[in-house]
Backbone as CSV, one residue per row, in Angstrom:
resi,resn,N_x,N_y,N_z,CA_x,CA_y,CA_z,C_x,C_y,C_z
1,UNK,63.292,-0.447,92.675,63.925,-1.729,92.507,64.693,-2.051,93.769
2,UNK,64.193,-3.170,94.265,65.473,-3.733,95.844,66.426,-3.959,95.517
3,UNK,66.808,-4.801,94.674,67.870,-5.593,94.397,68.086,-5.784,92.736
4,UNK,69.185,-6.004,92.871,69.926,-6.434,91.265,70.887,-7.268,90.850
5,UNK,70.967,-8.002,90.172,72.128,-8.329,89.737,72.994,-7.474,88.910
6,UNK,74.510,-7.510,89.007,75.224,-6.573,88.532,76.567,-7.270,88.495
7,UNK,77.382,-6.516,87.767,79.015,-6.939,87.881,79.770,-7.217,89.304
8,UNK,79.066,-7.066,90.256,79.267,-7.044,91.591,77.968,-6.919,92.367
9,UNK,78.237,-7.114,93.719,77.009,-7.215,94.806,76.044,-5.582,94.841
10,UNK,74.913,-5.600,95.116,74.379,-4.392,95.130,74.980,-3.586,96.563
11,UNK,75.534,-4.342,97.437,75.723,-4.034,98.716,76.865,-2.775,98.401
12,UNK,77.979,-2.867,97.082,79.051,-2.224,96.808,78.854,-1.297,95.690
13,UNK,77.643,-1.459,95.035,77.315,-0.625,94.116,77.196,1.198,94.780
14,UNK,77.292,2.272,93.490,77.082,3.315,94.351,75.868,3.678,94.125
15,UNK,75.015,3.354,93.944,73.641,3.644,93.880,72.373,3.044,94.738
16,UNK,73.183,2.356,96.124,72.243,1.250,96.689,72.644,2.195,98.290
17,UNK,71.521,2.682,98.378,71.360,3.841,99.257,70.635,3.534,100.773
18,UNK,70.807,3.814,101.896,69.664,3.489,103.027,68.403,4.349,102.910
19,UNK,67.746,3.836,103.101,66.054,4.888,103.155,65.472,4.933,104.187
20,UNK,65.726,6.069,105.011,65.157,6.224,106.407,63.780,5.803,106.730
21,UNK,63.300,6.331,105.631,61.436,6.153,105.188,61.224,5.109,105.160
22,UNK,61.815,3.962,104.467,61.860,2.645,104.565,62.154,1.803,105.528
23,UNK,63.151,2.465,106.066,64.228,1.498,106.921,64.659,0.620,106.299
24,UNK,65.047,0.640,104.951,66.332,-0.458,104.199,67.158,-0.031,103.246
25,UNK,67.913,-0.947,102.717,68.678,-0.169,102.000,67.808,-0.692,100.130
26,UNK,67.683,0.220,98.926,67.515,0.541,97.743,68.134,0.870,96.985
27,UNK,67.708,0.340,95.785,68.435,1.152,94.736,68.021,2.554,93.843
28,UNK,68.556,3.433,93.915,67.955,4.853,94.019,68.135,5.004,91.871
29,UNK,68.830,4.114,92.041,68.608,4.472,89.936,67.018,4.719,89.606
30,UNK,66.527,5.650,88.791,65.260,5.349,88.680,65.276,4.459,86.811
31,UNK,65.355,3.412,86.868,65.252,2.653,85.734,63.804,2.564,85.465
32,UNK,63.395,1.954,84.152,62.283,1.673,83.503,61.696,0.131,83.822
33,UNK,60.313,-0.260,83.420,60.023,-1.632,83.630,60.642,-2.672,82.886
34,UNK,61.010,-2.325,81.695,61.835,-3.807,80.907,63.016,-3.824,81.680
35,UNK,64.089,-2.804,82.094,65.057,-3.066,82.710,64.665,-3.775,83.618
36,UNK,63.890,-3.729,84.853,63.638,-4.604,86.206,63.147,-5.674,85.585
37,UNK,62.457,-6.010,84.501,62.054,-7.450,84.307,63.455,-8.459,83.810
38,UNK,64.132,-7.844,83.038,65.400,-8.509,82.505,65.905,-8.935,83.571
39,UNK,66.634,-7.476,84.929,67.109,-7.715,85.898,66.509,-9.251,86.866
40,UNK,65.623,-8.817,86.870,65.186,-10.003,87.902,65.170,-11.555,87.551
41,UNK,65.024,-11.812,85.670,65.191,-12.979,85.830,66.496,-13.295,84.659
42,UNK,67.375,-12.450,84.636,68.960,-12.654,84.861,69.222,-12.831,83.467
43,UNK,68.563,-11.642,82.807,68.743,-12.199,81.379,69.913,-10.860,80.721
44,UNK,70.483,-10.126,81.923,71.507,-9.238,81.440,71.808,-8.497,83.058
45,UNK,73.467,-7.904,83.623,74.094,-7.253,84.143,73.369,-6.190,84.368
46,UNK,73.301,-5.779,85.174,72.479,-4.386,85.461,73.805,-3.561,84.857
47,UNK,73.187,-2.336,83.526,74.075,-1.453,83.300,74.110,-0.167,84.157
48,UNK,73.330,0.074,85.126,73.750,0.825,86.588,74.996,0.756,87.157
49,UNK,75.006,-0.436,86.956,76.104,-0.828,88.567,77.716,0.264,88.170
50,UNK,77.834,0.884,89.816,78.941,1.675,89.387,79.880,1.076,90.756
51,UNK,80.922,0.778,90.855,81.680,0.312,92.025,81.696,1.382,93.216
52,UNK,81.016,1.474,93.992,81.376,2.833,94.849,82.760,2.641,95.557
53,UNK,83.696,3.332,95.910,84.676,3.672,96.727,85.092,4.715,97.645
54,UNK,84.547,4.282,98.723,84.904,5.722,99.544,85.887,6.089,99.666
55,UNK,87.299,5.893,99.322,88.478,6.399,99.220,88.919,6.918,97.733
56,UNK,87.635,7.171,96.979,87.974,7.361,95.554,88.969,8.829,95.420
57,UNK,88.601,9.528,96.494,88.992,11.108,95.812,90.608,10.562,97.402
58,UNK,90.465,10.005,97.692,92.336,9.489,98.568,93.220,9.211,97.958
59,UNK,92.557,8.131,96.795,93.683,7.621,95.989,94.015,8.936,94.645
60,UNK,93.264,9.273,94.564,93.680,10.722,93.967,94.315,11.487,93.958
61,UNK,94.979,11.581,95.840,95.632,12.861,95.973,97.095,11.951,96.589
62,UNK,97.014,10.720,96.531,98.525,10.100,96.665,99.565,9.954,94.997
């Protein structure tokens, strides 16, 4: 799956990965075909989407 709609941009999701092999960036969830059909024509939130934060384990130790 390239792209998704989600509670936020795929760009911030933590599952939207670069692929050297590719040369782009993906989404590495391995979901099923009804999920990507819903996804694509916007008939529900991708339940993937996880907020990535690279300061997750920073704010942890303040």
């Amino acid at each position: 799956m390239e792209k998704k709609q989600a509670f936020g941009s795929c760009e911030s999701c933590e599952f939207y990965d670069y692929d050297e092999y590719t040369d782009s960036y993906v989404c590495t969830v391995n979901i099923d075909q009804d999920d990507i059909e819903r996804l694509r024509y916007g008939k529900s939130a991708c339940p993937y989407y996880r907020f990535y934060d690279e300061y997750k384990s920073v704010h942890k130790q303040i």
